[in-house]
C-alpha positions as a printed NumPy array, in Angstrom:
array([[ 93.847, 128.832,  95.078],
       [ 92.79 , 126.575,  98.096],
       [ 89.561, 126.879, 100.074],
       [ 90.226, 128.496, 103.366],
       [ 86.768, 127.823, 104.887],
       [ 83.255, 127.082, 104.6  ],
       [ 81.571, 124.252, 102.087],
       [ 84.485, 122.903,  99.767],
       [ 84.258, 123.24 ,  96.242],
       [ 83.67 , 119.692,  94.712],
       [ 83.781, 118.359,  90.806],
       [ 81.514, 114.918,  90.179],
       [ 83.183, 113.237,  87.111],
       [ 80.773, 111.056,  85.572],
       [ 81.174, 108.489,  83.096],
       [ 78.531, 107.628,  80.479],
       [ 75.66 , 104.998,  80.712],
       [ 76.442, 101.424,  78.974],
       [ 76.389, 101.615,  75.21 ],
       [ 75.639,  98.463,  73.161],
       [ 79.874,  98.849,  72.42 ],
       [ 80.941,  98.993,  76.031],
       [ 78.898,  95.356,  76.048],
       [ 80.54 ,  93.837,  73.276],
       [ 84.05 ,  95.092,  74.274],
       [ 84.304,  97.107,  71.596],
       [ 87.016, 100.423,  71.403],
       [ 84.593, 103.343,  71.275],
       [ 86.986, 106.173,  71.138],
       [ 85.404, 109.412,  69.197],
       [ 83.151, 107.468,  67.773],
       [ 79.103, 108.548,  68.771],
       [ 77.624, 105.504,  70.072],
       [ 73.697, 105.627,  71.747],
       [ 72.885, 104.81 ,  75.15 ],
       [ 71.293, 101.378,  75.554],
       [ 67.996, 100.88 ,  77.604],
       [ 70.034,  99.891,  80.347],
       [ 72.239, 102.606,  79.644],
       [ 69.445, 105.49 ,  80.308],
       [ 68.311, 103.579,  83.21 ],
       [ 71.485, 103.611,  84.62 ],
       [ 71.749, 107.662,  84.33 ],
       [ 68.173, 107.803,  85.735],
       [ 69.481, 106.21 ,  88.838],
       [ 73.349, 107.823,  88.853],
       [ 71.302, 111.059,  88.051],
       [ 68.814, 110.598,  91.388],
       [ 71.772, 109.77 ,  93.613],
       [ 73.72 , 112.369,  92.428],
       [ 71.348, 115.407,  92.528],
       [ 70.956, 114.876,  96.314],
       [ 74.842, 116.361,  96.338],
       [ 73.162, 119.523,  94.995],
       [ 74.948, 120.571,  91.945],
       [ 74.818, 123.784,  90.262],
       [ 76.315, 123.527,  86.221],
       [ 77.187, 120.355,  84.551],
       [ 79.318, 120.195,  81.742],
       [ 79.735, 117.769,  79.067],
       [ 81.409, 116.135,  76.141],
       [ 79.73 , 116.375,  73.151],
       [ 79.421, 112.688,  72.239],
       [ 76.03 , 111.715,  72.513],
       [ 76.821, 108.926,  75.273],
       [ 78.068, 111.514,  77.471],
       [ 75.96 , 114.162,  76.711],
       [ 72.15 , 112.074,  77.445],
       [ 73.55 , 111.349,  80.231],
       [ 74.624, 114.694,  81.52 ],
       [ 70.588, 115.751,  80.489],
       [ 69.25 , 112.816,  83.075],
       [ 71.552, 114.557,  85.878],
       [ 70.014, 117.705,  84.045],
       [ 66.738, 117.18 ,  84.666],
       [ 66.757, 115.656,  88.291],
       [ 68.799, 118.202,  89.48 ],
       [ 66.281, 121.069,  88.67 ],
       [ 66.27 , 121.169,  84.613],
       [ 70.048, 122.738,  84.785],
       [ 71.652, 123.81 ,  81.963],
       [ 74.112, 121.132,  80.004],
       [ 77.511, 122.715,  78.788],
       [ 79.03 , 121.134,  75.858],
       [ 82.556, 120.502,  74.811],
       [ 84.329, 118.128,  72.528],
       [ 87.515, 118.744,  75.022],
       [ 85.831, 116.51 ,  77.517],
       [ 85.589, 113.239,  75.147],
       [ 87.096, 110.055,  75.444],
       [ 90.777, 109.363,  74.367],
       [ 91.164, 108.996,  70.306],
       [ 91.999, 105.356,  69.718],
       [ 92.933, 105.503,  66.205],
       [ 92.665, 102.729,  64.17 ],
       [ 91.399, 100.372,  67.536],
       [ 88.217, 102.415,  67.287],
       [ 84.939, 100.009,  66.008],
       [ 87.431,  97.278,  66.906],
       [ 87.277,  94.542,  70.498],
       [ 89.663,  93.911,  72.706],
       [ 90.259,  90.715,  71.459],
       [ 90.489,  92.009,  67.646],
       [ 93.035,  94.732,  68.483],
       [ 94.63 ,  92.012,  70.308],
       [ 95.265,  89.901,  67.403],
       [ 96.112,  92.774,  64.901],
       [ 98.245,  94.672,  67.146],
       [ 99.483,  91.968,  69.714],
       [102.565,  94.498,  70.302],
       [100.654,  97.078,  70.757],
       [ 98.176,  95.184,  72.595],
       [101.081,  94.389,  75.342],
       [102.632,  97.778,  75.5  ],
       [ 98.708,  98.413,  76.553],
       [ 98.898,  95.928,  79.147],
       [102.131,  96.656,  80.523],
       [101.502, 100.434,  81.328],
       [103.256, 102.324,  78.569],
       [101.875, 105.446,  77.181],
       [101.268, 105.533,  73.027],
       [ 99.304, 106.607,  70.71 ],
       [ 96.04 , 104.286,  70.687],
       [ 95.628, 102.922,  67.339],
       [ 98.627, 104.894,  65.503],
       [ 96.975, 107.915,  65.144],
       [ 95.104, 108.239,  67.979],
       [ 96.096, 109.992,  71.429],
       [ 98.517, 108.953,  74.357],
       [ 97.869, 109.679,  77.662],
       [ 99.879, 112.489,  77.715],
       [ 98.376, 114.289,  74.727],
       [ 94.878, 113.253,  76.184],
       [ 95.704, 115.422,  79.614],
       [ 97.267, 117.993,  77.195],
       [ 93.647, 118.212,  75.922],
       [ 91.901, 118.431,  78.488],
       [ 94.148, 120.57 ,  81.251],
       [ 92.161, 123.805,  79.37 ],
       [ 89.159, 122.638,  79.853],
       [ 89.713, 121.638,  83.629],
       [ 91.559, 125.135,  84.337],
       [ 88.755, 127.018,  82.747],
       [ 86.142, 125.293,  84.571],
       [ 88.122, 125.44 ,  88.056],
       [ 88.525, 129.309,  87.924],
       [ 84.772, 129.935,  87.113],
       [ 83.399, 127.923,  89.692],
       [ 82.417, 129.951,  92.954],
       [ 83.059, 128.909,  96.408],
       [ 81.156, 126.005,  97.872],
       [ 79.649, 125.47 ,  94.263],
       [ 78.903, 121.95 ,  93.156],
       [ 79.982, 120.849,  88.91 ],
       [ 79.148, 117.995,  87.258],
       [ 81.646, 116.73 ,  84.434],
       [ 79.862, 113.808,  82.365],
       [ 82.197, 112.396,  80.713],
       [ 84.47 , 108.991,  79.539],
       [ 86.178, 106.579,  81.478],
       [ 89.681, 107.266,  80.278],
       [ 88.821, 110.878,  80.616],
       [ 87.643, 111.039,  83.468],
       [ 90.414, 109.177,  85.362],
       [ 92.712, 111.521,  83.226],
       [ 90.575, 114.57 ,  84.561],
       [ 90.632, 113.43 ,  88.205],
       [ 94.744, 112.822,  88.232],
       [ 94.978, 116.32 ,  86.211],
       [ 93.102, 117.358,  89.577],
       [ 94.96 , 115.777,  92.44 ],
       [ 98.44 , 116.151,  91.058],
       [ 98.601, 112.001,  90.125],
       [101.19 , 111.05 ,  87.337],
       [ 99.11 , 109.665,  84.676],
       [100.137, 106.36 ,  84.32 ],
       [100.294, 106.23 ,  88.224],
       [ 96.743, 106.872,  87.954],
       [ 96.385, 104.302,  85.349],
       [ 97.5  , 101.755,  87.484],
       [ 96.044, 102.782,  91.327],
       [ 92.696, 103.967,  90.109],
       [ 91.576, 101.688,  87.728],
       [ 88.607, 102.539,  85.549],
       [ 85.451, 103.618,  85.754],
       [ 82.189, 101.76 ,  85.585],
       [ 79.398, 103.166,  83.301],
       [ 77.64 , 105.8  ,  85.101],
       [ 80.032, 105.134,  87.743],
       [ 81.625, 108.623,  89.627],
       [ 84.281, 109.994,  91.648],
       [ 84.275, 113.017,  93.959],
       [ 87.015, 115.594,  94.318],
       [ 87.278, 118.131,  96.786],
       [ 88.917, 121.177,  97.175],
       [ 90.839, 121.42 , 100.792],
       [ 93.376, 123.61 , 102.181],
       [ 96.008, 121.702, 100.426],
       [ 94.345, 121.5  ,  97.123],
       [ 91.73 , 118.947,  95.551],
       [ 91.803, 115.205,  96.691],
       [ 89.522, 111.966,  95.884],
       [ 86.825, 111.741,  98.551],
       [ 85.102, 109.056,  96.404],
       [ 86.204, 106.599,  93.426],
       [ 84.064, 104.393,  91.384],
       [ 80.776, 105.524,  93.157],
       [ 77.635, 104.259,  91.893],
       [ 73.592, 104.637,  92.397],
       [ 74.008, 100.786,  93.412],
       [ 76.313, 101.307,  96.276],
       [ 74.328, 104.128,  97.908]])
């Protein structure tokens, strides 16, 4: 389905505020890590900017990083409800989760390169590819696309692999193209996505309270 006319329909993918884990370089994964100080004030201010773009539902995963910040957008937006689901959390990295770059770098330095280099795994062993992690998710997206009325305005808070996973799910992007044009996401950093005549495309990437 494509909008015809009118106001487009538009998805805000949100990554989470900075967690003290994100600072120290650490692999979060499904693990439940807090929102620093900076953190909430950093979904205060993504939270101001973005309620001026009038949203109507947010949804969110259920890891608390996500989720507090999907309740700042909440509550500057006009105390809107907060959907949860554990569909929308970050990729499952395995045995890297708890673990820094540097330390999955020195006990997988194979791995560690195949990382670097673009190929899809399984983070960690046991953890998720990229392809299993937009297996996951495609539901989620599909079931939140065909509920959403026209002109209406969503909010996905979210993870930084996520959400670039979510946004190429969107647009029709290979994921490791995606992996490699995009980039990743800032904390409490956003991209837009519109629905056109031809179907949804990136109208911003990496958006942020700072650059408004």
């Amino acid at each position: 389905m494509t909008e015809a006319k009118g106001e487009p329909r538009r998805l805000i993918v949100l990554r989470h505020g900075q967690t003290a884990s994100n600072l120290k370089g650490i692999w979060q994964g499904h693990l439940d890590h807090e929102l620093t100080d900076l953190g909430r004030e950093q979904a205060a201010a993504a939270a101001r900017a973005i309620a001026s773009l009038r949203p109507t539902r947010i949804v969110s995963s259920d890891l608390s990083r996500a989720h507090d910040t999907a309740l700042a957008v909440a509550a500057a937006s006009g105390d809107l409800d907060v959907a949860v689901d554990e569909r929308w959390r970050e990729i499952h990295a395995g045995a890297w989760q708890g673990l820094t770059a540097a330390e999955v770098g020195e006990q997988y330095p194979l791995d560690a390169e195949r990382l670097v280099s673009g190929e899809d795994f399984k983070r960690g062993g046991h953890g998720e590819s990229l392809a299993e992690l937009a297996q996951r998710v495609r539901p989620a997206i599909d079931e939140l696309v065909d509920g959403m009325g026209p002109g209406e305005t969503v909010v996905v808070a979210t993870h930084g692999v996520t959400g670039r996973t979510v946004v190429a799910e969107l647009v029709g992007l290979e994921q490791q193209t995606a992996w490699r044009v995009l980039g990743g996401f800032g904390n409490c950093h956003w991209a837009v996505v519109e629905q056109g005549r031809s179907g949804w495309r990136i109208t911003q990437w990496n958006a942020s309270a700072e650059g408004l």
